[in-house]
C-alpha positions in Angstrom: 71.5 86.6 122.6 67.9 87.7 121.0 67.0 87.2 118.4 67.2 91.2 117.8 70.5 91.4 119.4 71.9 88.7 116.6 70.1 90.3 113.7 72.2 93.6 114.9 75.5 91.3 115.3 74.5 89.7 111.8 73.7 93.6 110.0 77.3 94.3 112.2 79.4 92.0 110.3 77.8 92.5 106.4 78.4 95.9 106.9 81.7 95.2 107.2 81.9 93.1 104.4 80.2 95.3 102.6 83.3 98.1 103.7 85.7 95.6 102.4 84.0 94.7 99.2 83.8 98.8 98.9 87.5 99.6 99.6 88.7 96.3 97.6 86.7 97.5 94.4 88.3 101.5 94.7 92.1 100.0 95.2 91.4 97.7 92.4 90.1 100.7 89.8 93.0 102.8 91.3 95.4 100.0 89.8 93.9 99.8 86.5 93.0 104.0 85.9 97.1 104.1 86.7 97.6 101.9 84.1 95.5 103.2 81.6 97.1 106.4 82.5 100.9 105.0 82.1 99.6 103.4 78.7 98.3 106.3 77.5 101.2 108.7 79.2 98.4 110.8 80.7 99.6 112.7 83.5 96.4 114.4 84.3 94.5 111.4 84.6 97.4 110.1 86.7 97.7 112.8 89.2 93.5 112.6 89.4 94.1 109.0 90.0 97.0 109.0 92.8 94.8 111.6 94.5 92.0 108.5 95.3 95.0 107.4 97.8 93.4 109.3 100.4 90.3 108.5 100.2 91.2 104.7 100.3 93.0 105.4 103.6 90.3 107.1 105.2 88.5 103.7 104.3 90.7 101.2 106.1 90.6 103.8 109.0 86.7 103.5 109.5 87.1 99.5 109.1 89.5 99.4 111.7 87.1 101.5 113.7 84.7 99.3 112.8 86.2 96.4 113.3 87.4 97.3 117.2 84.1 98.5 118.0 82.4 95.0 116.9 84.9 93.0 119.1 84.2 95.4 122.1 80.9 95.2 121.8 79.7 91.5 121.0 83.0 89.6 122.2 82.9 87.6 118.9 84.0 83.8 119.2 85.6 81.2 116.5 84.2 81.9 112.6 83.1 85.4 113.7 86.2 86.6 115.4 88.1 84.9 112.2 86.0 87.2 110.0 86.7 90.5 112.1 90.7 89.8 112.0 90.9 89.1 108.4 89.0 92.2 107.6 91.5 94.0 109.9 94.4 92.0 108.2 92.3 92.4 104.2 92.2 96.2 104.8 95.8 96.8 105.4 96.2 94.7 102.1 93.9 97.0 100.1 95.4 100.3 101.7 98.9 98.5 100.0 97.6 97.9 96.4 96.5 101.3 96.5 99.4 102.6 97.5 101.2 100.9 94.5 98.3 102.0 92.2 99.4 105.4 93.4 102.9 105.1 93.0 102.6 103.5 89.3 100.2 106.8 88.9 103.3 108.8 90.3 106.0 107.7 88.1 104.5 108.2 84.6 105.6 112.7 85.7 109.3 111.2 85.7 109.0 110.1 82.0 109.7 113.3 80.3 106.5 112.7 78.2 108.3 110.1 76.3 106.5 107.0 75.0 108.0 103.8 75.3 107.8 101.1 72.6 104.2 99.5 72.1 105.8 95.8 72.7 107.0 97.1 75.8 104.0 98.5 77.2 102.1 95.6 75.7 103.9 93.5 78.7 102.6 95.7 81.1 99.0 95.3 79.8 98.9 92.4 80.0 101.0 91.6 83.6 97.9 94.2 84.3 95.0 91.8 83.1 96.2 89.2 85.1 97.1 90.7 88.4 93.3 92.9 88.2 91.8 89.4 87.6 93.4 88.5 90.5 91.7 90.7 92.3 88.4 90.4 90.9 88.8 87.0 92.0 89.7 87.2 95.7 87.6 90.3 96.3 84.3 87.7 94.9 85.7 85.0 97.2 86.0 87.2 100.3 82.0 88.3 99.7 81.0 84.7 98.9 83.5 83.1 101.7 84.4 80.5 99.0 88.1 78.9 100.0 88.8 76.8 96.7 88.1 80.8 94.6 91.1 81.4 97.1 92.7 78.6 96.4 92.6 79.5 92.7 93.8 83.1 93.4 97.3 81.8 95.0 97.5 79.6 92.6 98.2 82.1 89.7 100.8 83.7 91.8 103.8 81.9 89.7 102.2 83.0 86.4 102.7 86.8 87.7 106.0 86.0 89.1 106.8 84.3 85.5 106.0 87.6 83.4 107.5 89.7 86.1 110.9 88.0 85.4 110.3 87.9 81.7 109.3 91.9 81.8 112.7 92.7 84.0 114.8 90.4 81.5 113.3 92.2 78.1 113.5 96.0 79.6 117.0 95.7 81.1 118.4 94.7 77.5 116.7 97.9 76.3 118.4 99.6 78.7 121.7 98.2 77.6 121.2 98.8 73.8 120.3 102.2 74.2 121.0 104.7 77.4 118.0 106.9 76.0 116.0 104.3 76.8 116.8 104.1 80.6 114.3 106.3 81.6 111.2 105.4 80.7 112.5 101.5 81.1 113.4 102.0 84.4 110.0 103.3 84.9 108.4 100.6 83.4 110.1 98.3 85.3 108.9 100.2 88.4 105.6 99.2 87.4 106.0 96.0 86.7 107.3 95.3 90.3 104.4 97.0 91.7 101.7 95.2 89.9 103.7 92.0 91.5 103.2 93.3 94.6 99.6 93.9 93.7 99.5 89.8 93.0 101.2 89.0 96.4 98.6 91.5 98.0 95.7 89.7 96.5 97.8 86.5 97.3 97.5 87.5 100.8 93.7 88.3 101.0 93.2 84.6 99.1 95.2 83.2 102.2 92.6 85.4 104.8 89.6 83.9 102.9 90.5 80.7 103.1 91.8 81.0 107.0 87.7 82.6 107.8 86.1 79.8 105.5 88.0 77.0 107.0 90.0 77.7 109.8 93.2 76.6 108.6 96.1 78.2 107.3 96.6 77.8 103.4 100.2 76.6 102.8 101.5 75.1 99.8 100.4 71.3 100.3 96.8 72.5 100.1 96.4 72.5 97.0 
C-alpha cells in the first residue's frame, strides 16, 4: 500500500469507530431517558424517547454499509478484519439495548398512570446505575481497544444478575399481597429484565473488545 492508500484505510476504520462510539452513546441515553421517564411516570417523555429507536436503526444500517464496503475494498487481514467483524457483531448489540430502552419506554402507557412504591422503583434505579455504567465502560474500552476494561465489564455481570433476582423475588410478593398491585409490578418487572438484557448486551460487546485487542476468545478462565 502508500502511504496515502493506508492513511485512507487508517481514516476508514476510525470512522467506524467513531460510528460505533456514536450509536453506543444514543442506545445508552435511550436506556437511561426511559428510565427517568418510568421513574417519573412521564409518558410524553417516554413516547419522545421510544421514537429515537429509529434513528438508532438507521445507524447500525450505515455501519453495516460501512463495514462491507471496507472489506470489499481493502481486503482487511488479522487485527483489522477482527475490528470490522466486531463492529458488525457491536452494532447489532447496540441496535438490541435500544430496542429494550424502547420497550421499557413502551410499557410505562400500560400503567394506568399509577405510581408504584418509591422502594420499588428505588431497585430499578439503581439496577439502572449499574447496568449504564456498564456501558460507559465497554463503550470507553471499545474506543481505547483496552481488553482488561473488558474484562472488568463481564465481570460485573453476576452483580446485575444478583439484583435482577432480588428485584423479581421483592415485586412478585407485591403482587401476591395485593392484586392492585399487579400492574404496575408486572411492569416493573418488565424492566428489570430488560435492563439485564442491557448487561448481557454490554457483556457481549466486552467479549468483542477483548476478541479485536487480543485475538482470543474471553471465556471464564480468563479472568
Amino acid at each position: 500500500m502508500t502511504e496515502h492508500t493506508v492513511s485512507s484505510y487508517d481514516d476508514d476504520l476510525r470512522n467506524l469507530t467513531g460510528r460505533i462510539a456514536e450509536m453506543g452513546g444514543q442506545a445508552e441515553s435511550m436506556v437511561e431517558d426511559a428510565i427517568n421517564a418510568l421513574v417519573r411516570q412521564d409518558v410524553k417523555a417516554a413516547q419522545a424517547t421510544a421514537a429515537k429507536d429509529r434513528a438508532i436503526n438507521k445507524m447500525e444500517q450505515q455501519i453495516e454499509e460501512a463495514a462491507v464496503l471496507i472489506i470489499a475494498r481493502r481486503q482487511p487481514m488479522a487485527q483489522d478484519l477482527r475490528q470490522i467483524i466486531a463492529a458488525l457483531r457491536i452494532a447489532t448489540d447496540l441496535e438490541r439495548v435500544a430496542d429494550l430502552g424502547k420497550n421499557i419506554a413502551r410499557s410505562i402507557s400500560s400503567m394506568d398512570g399509577k405510581t408504584p412504591p418509591k422502594q420499588l422503583l428505588h431497585g430499578i434505579e439503581h439496577m439502572a446505575e449499574i447496568v449504564l455504567e456498564q456501558m460507559r465502560m465497554v463503550l470507553d474500552a471499545y474506543t481505547t481497544s483496552d481488553s482488561n476494561a473488558a474484562i472488568a465489564v463481564v465481570k460485573r455481570d453476576d452483580e446485575v444478575d444478583a439484583i435482577y433476582k432480588s428485584l423479581f423475588r421483592e415485586f412478585l410478593t407485591y403482587m401476591m399481597e395485593d392484586p392492585r398491585n399487579i400492574t404496575f409490578c408486572a411492569n416493573l418487572l418488565f424492566a428489570a429484565k430488560h435492563l439485564e438484557r442491557v448487561g448481557d448486551h454490554a457483556t457481549n460487546i466486552a467479549e468483542s473488545v477483548y476478541y479485536v485487542d487480543t485475538g482470543k476468545v474471553l471465556e471464564d478462565g480468563t479472568f
